[in-house]
Structure formats: C-alpha cells, structure tokens
N, C-alpha and C positions, 0 to 999 in steps of 0.2 A: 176807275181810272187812277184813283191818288195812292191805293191796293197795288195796285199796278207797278207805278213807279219807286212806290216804297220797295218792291220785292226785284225792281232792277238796281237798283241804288243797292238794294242790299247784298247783290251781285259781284256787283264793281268794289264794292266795298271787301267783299270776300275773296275774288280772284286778285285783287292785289296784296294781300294778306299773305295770300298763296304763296306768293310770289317771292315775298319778302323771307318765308319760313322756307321755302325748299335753297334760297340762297345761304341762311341760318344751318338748315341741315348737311352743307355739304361745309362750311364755313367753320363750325363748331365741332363737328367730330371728329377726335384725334385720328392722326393715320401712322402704324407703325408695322412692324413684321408681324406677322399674327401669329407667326409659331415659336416665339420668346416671350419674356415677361412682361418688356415692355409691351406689345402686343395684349398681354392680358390688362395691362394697365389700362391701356386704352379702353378697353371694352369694359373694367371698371369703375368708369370716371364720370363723374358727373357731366361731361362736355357729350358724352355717348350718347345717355341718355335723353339729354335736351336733344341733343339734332334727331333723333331719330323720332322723337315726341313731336317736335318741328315738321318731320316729314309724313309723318300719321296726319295732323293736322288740316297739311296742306293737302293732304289727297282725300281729305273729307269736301275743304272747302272748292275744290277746282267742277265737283260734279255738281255742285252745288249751285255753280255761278252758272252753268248750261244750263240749269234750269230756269233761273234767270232769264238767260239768255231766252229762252222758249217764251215762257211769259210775255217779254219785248216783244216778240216776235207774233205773238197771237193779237197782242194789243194794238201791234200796227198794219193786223190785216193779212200779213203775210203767212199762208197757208202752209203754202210748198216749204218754205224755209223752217217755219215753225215744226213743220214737223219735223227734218230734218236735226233740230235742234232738240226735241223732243229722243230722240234715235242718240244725239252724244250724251243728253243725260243718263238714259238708261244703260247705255254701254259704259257710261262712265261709273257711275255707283258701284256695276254688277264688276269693272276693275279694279277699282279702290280695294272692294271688300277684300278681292281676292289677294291684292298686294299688303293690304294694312297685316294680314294675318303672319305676312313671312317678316315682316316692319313687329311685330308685336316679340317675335321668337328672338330676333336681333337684338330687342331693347332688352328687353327682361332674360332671357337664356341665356345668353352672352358675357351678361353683365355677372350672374351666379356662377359667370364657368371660370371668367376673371378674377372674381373672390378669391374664387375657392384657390385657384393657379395661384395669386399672391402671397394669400395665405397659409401655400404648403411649399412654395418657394418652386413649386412644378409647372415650368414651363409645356409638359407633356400633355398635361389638361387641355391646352387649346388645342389639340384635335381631335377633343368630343365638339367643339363649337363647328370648326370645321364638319363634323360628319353629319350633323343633323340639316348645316348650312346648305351642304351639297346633295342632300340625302335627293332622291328624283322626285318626289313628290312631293315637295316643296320649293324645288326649283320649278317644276314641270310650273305649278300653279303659282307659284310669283311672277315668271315669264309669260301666262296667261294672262294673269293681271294686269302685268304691262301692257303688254299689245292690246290689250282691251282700253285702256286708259289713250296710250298714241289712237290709238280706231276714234274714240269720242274725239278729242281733239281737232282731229283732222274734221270729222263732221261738222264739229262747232264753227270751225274754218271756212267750210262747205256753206253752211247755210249763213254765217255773217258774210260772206262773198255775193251771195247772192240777194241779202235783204236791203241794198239800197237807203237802208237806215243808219247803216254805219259804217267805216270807214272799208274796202273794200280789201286790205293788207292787215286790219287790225289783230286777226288770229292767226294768222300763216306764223308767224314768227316761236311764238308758244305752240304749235302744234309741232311745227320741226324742233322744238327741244322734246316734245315728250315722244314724238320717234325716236329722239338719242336718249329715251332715258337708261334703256338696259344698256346700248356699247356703253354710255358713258363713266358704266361701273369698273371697267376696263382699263381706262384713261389714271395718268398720274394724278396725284393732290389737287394741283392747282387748275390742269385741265377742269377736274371736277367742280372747284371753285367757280370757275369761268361758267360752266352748265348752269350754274346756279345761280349766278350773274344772270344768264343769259334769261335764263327763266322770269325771273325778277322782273324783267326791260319790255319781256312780252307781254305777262301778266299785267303789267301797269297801263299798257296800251289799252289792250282790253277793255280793263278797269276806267279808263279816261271816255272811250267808245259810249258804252254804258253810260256811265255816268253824263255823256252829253246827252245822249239817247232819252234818257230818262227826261230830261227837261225841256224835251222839246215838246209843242201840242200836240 
C-alpha cells in the first residue's frame, strides 16, 4: 500500500511539473520570421533549446503520471477504470515517442541550420529547416503522435470521471488542451502562451486530485 501511494504521489508530483515545463516551452522560445535572420537567431538561441528540452520533458512526464493514475486506480478496486487508465498510459507513451522524435529534429537540426544562417550572414538557409520540418513523414508522425497523446488524455479523463475517488472534472480541463495541442501551433505568440497557461492550471489539478487521492485510507 505505502508502494502504492509513493508511485501516486509521484504522479502528481510529475503531472505538475508537466505542466509547469509545457508553460516554460511555449514561454521561453523566441518567436520571429523564420525565413530571415532573425528567424535564424531564434533557432539559435539558448531560449530554443530550453523550451523545447522543456517540452521533450513534459511529454515524458504526462504518460508517466497515467500510470500513476492506473496504480490509484487498481489500488482502490476500481477495475473498469483502471483499466481504462491502463489504455491512456499505453497510448500515451506510444505518442510522446512519436512526437519527442519531431521535438528532438527542432531542438538540435534547427539550431545547426541557425549557426550556420548566422554565420554566413544567409538568411536562405532557413529553408533547409523548413523542408525537413514539413517534409510528410515527419509531419505525418508528429501529427500521430499528437492525436495519440489528446486520445490518452481524454481516456485519463474517462476513467478519473468514472473512479469516484477523485474529483469528477479534474482531467477534462488538461485533456481539452492536449486536443488543442496541434491547432495550437497555429495561433499567435501569446495565444500560445495562454495554451501553456492553460496546461499548467490543468495539470496542477490533476496533481492536487492525486495527491489527495493518495492520502486517503
């Protein structure tokens, strides 16, 4: 049992984290024209690389906390739910992977294509960043990734609605941001900001859910 609540506790600990870093990631990385130098600047700046390290982070920790979440859930009897919950982890892992991968080409590819633009004063560089960015199978399976990540979500959603153990709104709120996460690429600056906000507000609910969860008999 005390196995138990350490690995909820370590949940709630981790989905607020989450939270805090996907706010970081949208917070911290500059935004400019991407086919000028500033544009290059941006993709070679230390503030890049942190958010986007930010947001690799948080998508390790958000599948992480559904497992969590499952453990609770086995622990307080609830079958139907647990499995359920069981169903966002594994959807959720198998979307992180896939999105951390297009998150890894952004942080480090990006940043070498910037250098190099800076450093030869050729704004014309940024679209090699561009072609690789848009290339189709790499969007195909970033956009995979996502909808696979909103899918867990929404399940985790699912089965804390249904468990009676914890508040019955506490993941609705973070599941409909990670359904906005791909338009949200979309939206201005501060829109973006605000996602990231909004993320933050969910995630700490969650995190509070749990963490009551956990201390109860």
């Amino acid at each position: 049992m005390h196995h138990h609540r350490t690995r909820t506790r370590l949940g709630a600990a981790g989905i607020a984290l989450a939270g805090a870093l996907f706010l970081l990631y949208e917070a911290l990385a500059p935004r400019a024209d991407e086919t000028t130098l500033e544009g290059a600047a941006a993709w070679a700046s230390t503030g890049w690389s942190l958010a986007h390290i930010a947001a690799i982070l948080g998508l390790v920790l958000i599948p992480m906390t559904w497992s969590a979440l499952r453990t609770h859930l086995e622990t307080a009897g609830d079958g139907g739910s647990e499995r359920t919950a069981f169903l966002a982890a594994a959807t959720g892992y198998l979307g992180s992977g896939l999105a951390i991968s297009y998150y890894g080409a952004e942080t480090y590819g990006l940043r070498a294509i910037g250098e190099r633009a800076m450093a030869d004063g050729d704004a014309s560089l940024t679209g090699i960043g561009e072609d690789f960015r848009m290339d189709p199978t790499a969007v195909t399976v970033f956009a995979i990734g996502l909808a696979l990540i909103a899918l867990a979500a929404v399940l985790a959603a699912i089965a804390v609605w249904r468990s009676g153990t914890m508040h019955r709104w506490s993941a609705i709120p973070l599941a409909a941001m990670m359904v906005l996460y791909l338009p949200q690429f979309f939206a201005p600056h501060p829109l973006r900001i605000a996602w990231g906000a909004a993320v933050t507000a969910g995630s700490l609910w969650i995190a509070w859910e749990l963490w009551r969860a956990a201390r109860r008999p």
